[in-house]
Backbone as CSV, one residue per row, in Angstrom:
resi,resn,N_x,N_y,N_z,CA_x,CA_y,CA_z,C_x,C_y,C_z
1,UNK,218.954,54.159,111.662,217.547,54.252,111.354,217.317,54.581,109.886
2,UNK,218.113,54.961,109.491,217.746,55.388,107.710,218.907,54.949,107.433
3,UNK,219.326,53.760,107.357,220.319,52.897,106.399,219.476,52.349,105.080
4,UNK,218.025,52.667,105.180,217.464,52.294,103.701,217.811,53.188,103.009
5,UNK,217.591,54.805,103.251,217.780,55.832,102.866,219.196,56.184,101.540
6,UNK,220.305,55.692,103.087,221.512,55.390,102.281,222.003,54.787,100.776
7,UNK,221.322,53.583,101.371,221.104,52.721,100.347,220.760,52.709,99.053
8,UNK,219.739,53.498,99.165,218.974,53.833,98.110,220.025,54.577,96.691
9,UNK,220.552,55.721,97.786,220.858,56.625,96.938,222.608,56.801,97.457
10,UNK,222.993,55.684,97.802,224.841,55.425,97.582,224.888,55.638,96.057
11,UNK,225.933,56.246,95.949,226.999,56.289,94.687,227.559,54.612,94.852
12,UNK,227.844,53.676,95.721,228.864,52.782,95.284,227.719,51.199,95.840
13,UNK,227.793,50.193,95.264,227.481,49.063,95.850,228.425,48.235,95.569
14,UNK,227.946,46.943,96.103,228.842,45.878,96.636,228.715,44.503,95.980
15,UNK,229.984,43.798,95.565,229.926,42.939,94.237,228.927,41.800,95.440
16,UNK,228.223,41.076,94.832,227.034,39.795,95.482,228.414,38.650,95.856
17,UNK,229.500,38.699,95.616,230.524,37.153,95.948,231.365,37.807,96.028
18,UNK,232.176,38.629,95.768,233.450,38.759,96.496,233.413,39.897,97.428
19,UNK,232.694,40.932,97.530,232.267,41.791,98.293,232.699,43.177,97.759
20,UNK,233.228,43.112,96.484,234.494,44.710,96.309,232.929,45.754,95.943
21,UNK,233.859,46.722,96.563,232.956,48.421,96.305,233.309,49.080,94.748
22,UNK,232.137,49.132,94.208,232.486,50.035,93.613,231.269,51.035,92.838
23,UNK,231.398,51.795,92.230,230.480,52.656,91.743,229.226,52.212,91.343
24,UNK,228.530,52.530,90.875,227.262,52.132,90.491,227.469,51.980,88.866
25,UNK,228.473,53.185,88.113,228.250,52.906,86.275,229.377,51.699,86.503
26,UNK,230.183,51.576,87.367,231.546,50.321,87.284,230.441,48.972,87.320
27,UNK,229.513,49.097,87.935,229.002,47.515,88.741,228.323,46.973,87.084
28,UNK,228.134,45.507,86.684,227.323,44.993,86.316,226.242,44.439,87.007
29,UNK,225.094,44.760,86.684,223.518,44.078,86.990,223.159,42.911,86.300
30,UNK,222.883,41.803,87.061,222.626,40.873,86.955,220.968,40.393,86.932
31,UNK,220.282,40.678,86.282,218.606,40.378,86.437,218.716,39.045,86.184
32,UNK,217.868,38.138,87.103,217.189,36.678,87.279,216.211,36.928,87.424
33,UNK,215.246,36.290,86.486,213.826,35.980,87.184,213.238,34.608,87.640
34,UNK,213.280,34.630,89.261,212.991,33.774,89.592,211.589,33.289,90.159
35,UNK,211.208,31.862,90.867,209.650,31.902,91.342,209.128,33.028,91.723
36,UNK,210.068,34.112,93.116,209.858,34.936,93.686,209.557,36.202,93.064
37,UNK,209.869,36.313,91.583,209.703,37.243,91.123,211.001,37.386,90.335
38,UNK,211.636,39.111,89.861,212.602,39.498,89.281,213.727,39.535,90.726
39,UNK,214.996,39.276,90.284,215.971,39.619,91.654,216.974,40.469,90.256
40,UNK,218.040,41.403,91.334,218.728,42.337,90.799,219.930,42.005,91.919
41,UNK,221.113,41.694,90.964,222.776,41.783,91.928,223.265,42.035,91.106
42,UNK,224.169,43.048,92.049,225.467,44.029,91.063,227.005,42.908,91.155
43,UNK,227.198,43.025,89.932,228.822,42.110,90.002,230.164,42.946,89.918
44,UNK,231.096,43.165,90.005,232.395,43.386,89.763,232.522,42.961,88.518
45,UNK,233.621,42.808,87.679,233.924,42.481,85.813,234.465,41.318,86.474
46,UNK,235.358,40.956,87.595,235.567,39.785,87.165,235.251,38.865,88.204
47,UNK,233.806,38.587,88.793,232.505,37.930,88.898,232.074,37.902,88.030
48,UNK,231.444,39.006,87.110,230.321,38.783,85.846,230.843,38.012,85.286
49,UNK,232.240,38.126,84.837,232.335,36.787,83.349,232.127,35.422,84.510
50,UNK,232.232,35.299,85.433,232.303,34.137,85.866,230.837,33.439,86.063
51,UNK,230.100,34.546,86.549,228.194,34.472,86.759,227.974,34.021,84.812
52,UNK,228.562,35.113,84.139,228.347,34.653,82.765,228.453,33.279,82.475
53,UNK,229.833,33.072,82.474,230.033,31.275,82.078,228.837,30.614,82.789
54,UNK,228.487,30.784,83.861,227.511,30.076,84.402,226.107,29.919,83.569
55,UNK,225.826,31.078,83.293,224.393,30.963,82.906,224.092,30.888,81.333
56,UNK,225.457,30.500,80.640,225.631,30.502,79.448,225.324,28.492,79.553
57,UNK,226.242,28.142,80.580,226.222,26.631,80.634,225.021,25.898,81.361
58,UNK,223.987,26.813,81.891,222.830,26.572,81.998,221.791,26.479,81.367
59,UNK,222.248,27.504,80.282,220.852,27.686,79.243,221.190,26.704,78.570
60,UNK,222.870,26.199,78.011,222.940,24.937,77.297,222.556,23.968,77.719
61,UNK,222.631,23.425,78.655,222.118,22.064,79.680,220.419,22.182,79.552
62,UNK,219.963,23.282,79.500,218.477,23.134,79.362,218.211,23.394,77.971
63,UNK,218.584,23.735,77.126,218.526,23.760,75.501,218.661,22.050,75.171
64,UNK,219.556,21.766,75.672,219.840,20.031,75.108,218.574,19.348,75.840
65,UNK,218.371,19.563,76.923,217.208,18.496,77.708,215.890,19.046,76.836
66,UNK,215.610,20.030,76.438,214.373,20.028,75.618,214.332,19.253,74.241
67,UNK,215.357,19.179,73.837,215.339,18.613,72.390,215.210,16.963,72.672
């Protein structure tokens, strides 16, 4: 019944793709803002560089289509 509770105020969350635990200062935050609004996922270091490459090769693909 109060697993929001938990949640809230865990010391550790959970990488968004591979699933590993870890602290909250260990995790990287990932902000997107999408239609729905702002979204927030915590990564592991080695997800983030990988989410990184991604959205590095996105902004290029849409940098070139504007020009």
């Amino acid at each position: 019944m109060y697993d929001w509770i938990a949640k809230i105020f865990s010391r550790h969350v959970s990488c968004f793709q591979c699933g590993t635990k870890m602290t909250r200062k260990a995790a990287f935050s990932v902000k997107l803002n999408t239609a729905e609004g702002p979204f927030t996922m915590h990564a592991c270091t080695d997800c983030a560089d990988e989410v990184n490459d991604v959205l590095k090769a996105i902004e290029e693909v849409r940098h070139d289509a504007s020009l």
